[in-house]
Backbone as CSV, one residue per row, in Angstrom:
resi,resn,N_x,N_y,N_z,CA_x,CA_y,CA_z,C_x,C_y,C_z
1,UNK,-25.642,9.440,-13.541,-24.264,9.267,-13.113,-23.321,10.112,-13.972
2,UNK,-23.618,10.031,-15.150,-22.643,10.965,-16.156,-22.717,12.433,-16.027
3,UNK,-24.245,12.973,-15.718,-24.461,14.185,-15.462,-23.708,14.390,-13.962
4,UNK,-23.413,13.772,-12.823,-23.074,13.764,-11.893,-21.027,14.198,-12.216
5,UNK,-20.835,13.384,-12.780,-19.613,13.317,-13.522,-19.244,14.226,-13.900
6,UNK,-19.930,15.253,-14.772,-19.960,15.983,-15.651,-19.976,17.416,-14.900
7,UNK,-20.267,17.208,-13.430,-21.082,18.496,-12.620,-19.416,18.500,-11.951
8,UNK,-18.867,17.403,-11.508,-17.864,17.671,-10.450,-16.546,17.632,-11.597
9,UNK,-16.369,17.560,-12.705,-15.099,18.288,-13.975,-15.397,19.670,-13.738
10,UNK,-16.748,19.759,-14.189,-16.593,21.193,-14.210,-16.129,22.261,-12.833
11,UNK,-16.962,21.845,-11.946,-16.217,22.938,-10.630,-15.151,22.415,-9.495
12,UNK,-15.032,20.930,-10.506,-13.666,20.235,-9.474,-13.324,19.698,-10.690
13,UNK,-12.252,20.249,-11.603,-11.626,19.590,-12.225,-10.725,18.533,-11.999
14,UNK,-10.532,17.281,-12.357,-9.631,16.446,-12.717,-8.013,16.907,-12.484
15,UNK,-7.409,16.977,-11.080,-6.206,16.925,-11.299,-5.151,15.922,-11.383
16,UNK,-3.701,15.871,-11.928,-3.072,14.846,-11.762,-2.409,14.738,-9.547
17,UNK,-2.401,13.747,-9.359,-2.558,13.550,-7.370,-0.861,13.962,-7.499
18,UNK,-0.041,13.734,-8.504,1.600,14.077,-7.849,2.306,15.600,-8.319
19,UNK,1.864,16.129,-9.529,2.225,17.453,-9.874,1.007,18.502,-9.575
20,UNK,-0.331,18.238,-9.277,-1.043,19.049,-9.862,-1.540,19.176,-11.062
21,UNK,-1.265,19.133,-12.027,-1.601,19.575,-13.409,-2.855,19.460,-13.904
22,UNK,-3.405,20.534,-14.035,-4.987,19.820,-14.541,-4.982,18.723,-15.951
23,UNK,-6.303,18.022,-15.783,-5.773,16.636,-16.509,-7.052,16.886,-17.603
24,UNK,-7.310,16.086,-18.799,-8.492,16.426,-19.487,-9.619,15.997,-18.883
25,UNK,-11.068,16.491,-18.918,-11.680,16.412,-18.032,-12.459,14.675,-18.416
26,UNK,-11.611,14.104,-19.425,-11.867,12.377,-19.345,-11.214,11.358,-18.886
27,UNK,-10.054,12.537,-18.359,-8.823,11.305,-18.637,-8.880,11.202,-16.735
28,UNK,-8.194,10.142,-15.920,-7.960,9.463,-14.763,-6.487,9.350,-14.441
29,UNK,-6.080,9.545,-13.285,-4.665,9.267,-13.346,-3.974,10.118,-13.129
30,UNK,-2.417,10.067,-13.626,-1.300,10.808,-14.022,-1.541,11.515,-14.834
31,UNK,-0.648,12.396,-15.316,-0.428,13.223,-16.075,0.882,12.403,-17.419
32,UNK,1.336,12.572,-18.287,1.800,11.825,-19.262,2.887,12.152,-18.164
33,UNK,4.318,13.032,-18.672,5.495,13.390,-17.205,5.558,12.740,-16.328
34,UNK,4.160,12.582,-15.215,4.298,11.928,-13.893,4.658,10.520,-14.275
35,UNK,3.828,9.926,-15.232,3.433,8.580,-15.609,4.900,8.181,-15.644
36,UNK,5.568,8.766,-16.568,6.893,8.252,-17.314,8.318,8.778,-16.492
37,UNK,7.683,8.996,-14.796,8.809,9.527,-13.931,9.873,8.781,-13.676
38,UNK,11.066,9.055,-13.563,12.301,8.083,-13.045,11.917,7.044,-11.525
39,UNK,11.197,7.572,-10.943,11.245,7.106,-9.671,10.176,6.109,-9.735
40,UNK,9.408,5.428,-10.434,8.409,4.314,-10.841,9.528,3.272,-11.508
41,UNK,9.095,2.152,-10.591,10.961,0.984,-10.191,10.188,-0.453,-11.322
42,UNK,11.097,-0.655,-11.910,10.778,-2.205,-12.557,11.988,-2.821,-12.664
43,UNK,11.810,-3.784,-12.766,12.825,-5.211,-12.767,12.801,-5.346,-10.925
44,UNK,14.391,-6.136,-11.311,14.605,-6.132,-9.758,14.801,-5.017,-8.696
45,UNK,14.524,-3.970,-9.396,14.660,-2.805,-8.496,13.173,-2.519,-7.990
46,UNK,12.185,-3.484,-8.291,10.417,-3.588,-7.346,10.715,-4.328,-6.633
47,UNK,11.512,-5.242,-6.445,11.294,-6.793,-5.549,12.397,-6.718,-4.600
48,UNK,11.697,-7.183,-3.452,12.699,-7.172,-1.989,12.533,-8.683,-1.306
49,UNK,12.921,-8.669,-0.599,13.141,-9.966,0.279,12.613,-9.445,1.692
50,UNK,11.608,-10.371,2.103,11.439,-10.312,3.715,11.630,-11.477,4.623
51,UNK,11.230,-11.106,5.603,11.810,-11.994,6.958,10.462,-13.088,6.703
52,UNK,9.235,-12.948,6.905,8.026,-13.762,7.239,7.130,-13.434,5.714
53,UNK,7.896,-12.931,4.918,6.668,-12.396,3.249,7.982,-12.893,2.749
54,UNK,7.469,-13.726,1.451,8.207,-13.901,0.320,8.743,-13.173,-0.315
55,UNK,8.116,-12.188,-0.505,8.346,-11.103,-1.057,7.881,-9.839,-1.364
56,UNK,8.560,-8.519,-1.607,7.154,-7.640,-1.614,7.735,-7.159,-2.876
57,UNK,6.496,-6.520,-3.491,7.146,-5.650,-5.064,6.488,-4.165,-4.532
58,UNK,7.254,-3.408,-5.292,6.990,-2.278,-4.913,7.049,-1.137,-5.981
59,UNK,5.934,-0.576,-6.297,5.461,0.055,-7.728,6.776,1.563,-8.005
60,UNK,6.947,2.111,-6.641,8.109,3.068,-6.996,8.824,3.224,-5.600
61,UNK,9.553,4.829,-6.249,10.808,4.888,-5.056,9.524,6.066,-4.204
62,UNK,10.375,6.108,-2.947,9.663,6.978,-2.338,10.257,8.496,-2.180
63,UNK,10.429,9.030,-2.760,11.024,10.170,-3.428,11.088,11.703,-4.346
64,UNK,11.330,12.267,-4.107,10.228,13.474,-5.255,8.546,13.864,-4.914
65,UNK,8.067,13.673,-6.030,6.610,14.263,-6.299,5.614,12.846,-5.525
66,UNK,6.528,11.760,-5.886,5.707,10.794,-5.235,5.650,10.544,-4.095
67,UNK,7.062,11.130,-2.907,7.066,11.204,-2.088,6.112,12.107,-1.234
68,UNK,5.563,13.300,-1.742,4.753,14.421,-1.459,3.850,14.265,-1.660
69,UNK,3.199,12.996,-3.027,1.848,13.163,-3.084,1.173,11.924,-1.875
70,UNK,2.389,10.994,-1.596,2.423,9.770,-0.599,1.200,10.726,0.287
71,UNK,2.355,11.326,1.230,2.785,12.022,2.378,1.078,12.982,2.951
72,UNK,0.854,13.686,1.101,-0.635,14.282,1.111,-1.668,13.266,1.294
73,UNK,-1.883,12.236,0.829,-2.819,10.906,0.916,-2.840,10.182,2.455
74,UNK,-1.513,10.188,3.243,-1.309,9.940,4.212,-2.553,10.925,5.422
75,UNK,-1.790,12.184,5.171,-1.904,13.051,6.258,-2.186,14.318,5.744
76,UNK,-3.256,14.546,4.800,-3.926,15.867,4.351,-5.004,15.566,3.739
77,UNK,-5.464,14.474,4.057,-7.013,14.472,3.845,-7.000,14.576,1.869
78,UNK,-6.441,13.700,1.503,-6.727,13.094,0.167,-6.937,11.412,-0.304
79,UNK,-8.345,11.485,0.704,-8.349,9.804,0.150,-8.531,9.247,-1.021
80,UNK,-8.884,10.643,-2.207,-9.123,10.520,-3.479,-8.121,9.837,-4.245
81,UNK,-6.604,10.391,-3.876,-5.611,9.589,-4.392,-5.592,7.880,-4.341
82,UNK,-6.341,7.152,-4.223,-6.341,5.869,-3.965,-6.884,5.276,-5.143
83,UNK,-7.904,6.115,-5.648,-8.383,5.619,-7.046,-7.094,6.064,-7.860
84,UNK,-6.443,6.500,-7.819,-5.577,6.704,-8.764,-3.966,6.052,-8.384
85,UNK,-3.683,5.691,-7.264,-2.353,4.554,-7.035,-3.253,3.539,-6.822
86,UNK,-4.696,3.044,-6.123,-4.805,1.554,-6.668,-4.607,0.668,-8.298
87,UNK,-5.125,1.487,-8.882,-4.823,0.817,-9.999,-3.202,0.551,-10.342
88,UNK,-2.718,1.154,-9.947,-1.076,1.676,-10.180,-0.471,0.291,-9.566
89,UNK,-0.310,0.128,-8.303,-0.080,-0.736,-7.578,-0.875,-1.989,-8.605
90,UNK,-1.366,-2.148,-8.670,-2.411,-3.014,-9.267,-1.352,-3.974,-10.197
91,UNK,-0.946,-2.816,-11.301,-0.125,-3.406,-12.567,0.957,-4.021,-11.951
92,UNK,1.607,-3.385,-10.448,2.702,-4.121,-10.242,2.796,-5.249,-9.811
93,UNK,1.518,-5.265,-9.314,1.133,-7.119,-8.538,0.699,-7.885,-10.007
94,UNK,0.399,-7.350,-10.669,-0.035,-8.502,-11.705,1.481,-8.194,-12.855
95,UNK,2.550,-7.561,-12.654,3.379,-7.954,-13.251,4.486,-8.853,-12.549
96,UNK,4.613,-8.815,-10.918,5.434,-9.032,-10.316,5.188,-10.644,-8.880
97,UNK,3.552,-10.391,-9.299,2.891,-11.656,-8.206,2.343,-12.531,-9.100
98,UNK,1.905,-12.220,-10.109,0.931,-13.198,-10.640,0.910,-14.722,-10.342
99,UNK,-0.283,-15.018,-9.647,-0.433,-16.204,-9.643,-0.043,-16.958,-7.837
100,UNK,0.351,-15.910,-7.238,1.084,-15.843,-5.616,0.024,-15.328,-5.011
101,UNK,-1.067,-15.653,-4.614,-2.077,-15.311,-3.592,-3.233,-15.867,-3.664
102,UNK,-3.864,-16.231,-3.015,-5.125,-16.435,-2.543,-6.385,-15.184,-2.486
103,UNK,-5.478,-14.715,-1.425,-6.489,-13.270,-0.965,-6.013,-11.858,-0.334
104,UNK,-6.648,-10.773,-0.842,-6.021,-9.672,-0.556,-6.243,-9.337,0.482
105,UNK,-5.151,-8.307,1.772,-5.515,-7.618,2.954,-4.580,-6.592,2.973
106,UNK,-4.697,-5.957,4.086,-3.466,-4.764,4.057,-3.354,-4.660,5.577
107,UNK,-2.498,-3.867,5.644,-1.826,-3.786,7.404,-2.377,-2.401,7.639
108,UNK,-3.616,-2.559,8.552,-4.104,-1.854,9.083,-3.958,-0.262,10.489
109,UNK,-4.415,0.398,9.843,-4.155,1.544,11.128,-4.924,1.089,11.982
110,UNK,-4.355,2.046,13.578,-4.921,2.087,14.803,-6.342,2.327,14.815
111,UNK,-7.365,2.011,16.049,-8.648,2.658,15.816,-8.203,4.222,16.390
112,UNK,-7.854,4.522,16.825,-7.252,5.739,17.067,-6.762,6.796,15.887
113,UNK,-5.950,6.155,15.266,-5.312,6.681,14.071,-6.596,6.731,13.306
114,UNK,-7.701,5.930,12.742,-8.574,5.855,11.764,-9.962,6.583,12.738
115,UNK,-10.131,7.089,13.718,-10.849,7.889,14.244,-10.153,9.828,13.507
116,UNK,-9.314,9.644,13.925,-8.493,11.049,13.628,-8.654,11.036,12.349
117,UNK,-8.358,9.968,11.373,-7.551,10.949,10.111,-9.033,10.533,9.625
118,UNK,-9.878,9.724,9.225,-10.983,9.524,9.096,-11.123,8.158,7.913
119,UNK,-9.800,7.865,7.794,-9.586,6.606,6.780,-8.191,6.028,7.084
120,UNK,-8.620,4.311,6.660,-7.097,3.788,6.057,-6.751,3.887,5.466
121,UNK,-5.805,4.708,5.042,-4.861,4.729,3.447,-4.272,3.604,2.659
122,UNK,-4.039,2.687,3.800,-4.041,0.842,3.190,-4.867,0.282,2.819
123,UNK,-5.741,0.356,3.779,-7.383,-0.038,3.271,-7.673,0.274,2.094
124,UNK,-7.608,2.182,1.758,-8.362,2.369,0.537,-7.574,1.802,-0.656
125,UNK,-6.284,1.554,-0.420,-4.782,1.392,-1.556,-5.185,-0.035,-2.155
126,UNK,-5.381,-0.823,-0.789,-5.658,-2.460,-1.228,-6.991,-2.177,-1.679
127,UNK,-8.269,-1.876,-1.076,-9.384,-2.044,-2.015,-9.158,-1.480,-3.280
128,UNK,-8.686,-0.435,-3.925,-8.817,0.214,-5.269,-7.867,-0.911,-6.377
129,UNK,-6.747,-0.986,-5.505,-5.851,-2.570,-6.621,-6.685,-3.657,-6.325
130,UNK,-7.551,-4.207,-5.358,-8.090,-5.391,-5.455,-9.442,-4.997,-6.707
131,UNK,-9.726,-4.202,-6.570,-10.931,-3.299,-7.756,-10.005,-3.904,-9.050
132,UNK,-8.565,-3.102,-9.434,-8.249,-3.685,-10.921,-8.003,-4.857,-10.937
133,UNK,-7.681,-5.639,-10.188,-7.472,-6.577,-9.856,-8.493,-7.856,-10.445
134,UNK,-9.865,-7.629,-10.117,-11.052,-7.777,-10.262,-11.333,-8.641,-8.422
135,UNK,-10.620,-8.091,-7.922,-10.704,-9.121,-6.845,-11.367,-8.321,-5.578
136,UNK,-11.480,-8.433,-4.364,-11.945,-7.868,-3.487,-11.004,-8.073,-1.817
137,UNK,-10.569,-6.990,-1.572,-9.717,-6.809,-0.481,-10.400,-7.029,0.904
138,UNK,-10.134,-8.244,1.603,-10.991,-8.642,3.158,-10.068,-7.960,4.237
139,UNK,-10.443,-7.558,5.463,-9.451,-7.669,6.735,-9.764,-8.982,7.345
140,UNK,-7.731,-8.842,7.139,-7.820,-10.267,7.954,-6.529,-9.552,9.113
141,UNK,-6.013,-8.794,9.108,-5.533,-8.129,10.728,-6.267,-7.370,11.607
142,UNK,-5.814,-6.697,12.636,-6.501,-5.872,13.747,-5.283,-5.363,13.987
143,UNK,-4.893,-3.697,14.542,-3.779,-3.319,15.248,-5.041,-2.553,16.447
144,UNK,-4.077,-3.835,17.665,-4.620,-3.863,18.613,-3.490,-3.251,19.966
145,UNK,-2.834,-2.920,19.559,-1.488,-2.476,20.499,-1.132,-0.855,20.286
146,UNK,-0.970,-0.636,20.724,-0.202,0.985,20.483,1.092,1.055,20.783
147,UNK,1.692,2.113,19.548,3.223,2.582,19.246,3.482,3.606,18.429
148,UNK,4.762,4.022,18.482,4.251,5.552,18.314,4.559,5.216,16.902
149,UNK,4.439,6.654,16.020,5.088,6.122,14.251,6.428,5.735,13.907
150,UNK,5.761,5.085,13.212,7.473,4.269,12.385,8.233,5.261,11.824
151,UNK,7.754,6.740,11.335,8.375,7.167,10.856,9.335,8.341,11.476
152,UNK,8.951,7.940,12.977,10.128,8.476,13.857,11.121,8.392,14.506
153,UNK,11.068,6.886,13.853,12.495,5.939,14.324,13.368,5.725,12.892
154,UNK,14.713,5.807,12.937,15.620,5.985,12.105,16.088,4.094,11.925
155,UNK,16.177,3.787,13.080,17.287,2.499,13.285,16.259,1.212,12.690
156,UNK,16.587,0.202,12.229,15.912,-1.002,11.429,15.167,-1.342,13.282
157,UNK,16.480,-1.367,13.990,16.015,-2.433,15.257,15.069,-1.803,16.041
158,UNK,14.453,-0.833,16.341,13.789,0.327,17.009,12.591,0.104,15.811
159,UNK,12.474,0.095,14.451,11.246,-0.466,14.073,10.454,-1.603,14.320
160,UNK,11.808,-2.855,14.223,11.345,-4.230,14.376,10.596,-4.373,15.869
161,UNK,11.230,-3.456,16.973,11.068,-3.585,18.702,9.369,-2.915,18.396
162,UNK,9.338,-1.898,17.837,7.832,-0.603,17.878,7.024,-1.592,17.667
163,UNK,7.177,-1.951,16.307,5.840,-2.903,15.981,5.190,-4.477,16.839
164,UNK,6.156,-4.970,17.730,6.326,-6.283,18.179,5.000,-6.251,19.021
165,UNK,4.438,-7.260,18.276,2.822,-7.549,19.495,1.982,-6.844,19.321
166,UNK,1.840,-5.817,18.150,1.114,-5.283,18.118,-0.198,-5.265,17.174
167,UNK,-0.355,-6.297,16.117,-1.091,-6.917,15.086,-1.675,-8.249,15.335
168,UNK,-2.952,-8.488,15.200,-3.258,-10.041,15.304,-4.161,-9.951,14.216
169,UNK,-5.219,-11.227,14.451,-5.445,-11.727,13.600,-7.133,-12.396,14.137
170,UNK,-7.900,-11.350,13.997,-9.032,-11.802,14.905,-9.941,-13.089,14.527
171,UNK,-9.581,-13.297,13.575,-10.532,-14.531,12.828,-9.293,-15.802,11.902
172,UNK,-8.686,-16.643,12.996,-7.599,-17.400,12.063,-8.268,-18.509,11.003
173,UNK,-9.751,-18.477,11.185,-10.179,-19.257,9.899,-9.902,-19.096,8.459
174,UNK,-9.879,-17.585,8.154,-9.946,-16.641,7.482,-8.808,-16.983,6.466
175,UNK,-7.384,-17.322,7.485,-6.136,-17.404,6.926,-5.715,-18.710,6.803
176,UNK,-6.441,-19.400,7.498,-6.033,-21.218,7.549,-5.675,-21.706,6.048
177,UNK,-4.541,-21.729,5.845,-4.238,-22.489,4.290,-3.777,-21.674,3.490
178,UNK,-4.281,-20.211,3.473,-4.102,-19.371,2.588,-3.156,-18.600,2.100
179,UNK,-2.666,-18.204,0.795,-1.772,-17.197,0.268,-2.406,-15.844,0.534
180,UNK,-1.664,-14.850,1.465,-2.288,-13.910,1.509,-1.147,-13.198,0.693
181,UNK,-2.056,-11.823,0.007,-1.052,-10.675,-0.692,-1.451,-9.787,0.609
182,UNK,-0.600,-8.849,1.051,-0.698,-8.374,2.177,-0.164,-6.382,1.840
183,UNK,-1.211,-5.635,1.610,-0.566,-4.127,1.047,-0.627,-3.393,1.911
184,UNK,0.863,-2.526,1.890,0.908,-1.656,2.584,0.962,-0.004,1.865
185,UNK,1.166,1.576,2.278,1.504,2.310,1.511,3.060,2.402,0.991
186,UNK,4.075,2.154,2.199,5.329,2.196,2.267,6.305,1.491,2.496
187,UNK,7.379,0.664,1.930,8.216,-0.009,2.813,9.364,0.410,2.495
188,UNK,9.798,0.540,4.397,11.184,1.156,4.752,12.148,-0.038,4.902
189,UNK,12.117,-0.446,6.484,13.161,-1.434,6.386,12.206,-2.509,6.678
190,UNK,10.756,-3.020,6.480,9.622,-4.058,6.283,9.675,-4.283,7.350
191,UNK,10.023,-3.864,8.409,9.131,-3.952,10.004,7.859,-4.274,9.677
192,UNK,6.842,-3.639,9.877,5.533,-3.642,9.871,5.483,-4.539,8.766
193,UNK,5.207,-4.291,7.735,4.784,-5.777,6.681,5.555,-7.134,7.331
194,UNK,6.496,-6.608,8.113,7.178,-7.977,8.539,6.464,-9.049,9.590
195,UNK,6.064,-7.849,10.255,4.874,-8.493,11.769,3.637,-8.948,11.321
196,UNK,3.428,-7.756,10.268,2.095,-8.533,10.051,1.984,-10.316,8.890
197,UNK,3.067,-10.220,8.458,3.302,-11.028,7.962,3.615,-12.911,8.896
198,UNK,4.498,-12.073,9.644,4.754,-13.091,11.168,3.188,-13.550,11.298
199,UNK,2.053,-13.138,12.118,1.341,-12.761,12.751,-0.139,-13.692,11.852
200,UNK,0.500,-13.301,10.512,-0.967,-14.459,9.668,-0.320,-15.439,9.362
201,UNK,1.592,-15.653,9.123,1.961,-16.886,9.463,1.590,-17.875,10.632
202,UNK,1.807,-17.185,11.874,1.218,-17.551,13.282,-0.143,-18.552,13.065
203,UNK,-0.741,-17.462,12.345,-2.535,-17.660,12.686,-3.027,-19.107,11.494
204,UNK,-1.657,-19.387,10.796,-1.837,-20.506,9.685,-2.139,-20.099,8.153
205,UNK,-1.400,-19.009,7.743,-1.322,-18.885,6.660,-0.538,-19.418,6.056
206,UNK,-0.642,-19.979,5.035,0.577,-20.960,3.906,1.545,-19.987,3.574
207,UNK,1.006,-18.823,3.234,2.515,-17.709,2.627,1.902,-16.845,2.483
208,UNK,2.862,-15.627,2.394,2.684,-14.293,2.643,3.352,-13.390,1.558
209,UNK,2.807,-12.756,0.424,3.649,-12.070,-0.449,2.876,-10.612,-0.012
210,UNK,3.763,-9.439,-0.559,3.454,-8.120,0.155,3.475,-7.593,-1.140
211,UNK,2.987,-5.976,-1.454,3.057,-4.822,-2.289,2.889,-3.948,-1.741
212,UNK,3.485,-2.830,-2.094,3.613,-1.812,-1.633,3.645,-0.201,-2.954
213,UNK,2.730,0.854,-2.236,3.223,1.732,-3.441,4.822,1.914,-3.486
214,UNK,5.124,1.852,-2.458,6.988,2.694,-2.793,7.697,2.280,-1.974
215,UNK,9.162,2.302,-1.935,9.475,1.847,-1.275,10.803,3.148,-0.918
216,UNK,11.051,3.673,0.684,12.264,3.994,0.648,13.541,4.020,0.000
217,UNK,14.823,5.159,-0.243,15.914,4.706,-0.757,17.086,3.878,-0.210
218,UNK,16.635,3.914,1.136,17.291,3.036,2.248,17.114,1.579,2.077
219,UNK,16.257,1.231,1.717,16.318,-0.385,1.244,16.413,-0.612,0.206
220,UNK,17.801,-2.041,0.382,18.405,-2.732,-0.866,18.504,-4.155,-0.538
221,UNK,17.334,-4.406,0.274,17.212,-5.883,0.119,16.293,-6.425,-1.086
222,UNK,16.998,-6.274,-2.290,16.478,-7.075,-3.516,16.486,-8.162,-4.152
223,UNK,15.390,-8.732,-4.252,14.996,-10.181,-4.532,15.917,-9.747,-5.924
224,UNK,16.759,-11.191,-5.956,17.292,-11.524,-7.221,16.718,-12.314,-8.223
């Protein structure tokens, strides 16, 4: 395994996922700069208020380098970045949830969408923080509806309408009783974390807290 390790530094070095920068060929992660960027949010500037989630925390802004390296992880075929914002995300749930969940899930892409791009980027986000976590990330949604992206609608109400009916919950045993933490990559105006949140309320979940890597500059619904 180490020789394996040792084979892919050398002709794939170690970069940092938001500047580039080559990194030492031991080190994981950021780069020192990235690490200590303005746009990585603490206090009440992680925590929001939702409609059907208690709450979501959210590790940064969505903005800059993080906005670009998002955007690459999204939609350029870097699922690698996940080992390196799960853990990230990770610290913010255990500085900002501790002790608020039961069990981890995330709000799932289309089978359509995960045919094309060839992964969930939620999926991999929640498994790598449920990894530091020490915990293990289940699906407990399905997106079983089609709509086009959220990120082509501007208006809060045109998100809340896109997503409506379009998430269930194929197994409500799963959720019967339970605190779910529920991760997404992004939250704008929490449409989507909102439904899916609705949706395992529906199915008999006790409560619903959310995380997210980042969150838009457009939302200022902050938990006080």
């Amino acid at each position: 395994m180490a020789l394996k390790q040792a084979l892919l530094n050398l002709f794939f070095p170690p970069k940092c996922p938001l500047c580039g920068t080559l990194l030492d060929k031991t080190a994981r992660g950021l780069c020192p700069p990235c690490a200590g960027a303005e746009f990585w949010l603490s206090g009440t500037q992680a925590l929001f208020s939702g409609k059907a989630y208690a709450r979501c925390a959210c590790a940064g802004a969505y903005t800059g380098q993080l906005r670009e390296s998002v955007l690459r992880f999204k939609f350029s075929n870097h699922p690698e970045y996940a080992k390196t914002f799960g853990p990230i995300l990770a610290q913010t749930i255990r500085t900002y949830l501790p002790g608020a969940y039961d069990c981890i899930s995330w709000m799932p892409v289309s089978p359509e969408t995960l045919k094309k791009r060839g992964y969930d980027q939620a999926q991999l986000l929640a498994q790598e923080a449920a990894k530091a976590l020490g915990r293990e990330a289940v699906p407990l949604l399905a997106k079983t509806g089609k709509n086009v992206p959220q990120s082509s609608l501007e208006e809060g109400r045109q998100r809340w309408e896109n997503v409506a009916g379009v998430y269930s919950v194929p197994d409500p045993a799963k959720v019967a009783g339970q605190r779910v933490l529920l991760i997404d990559d992004i939250l704008t105006t929490g449409a989507t974390l909102g439904e899916g949140a609705r949706v395992l309320r529906e199915a008999g979940a006790f409560q619903v807290v959310a995380a997210t890597l980042c969150r838009t500059q457009t939302n200022s619904h902050t938990v006080s």
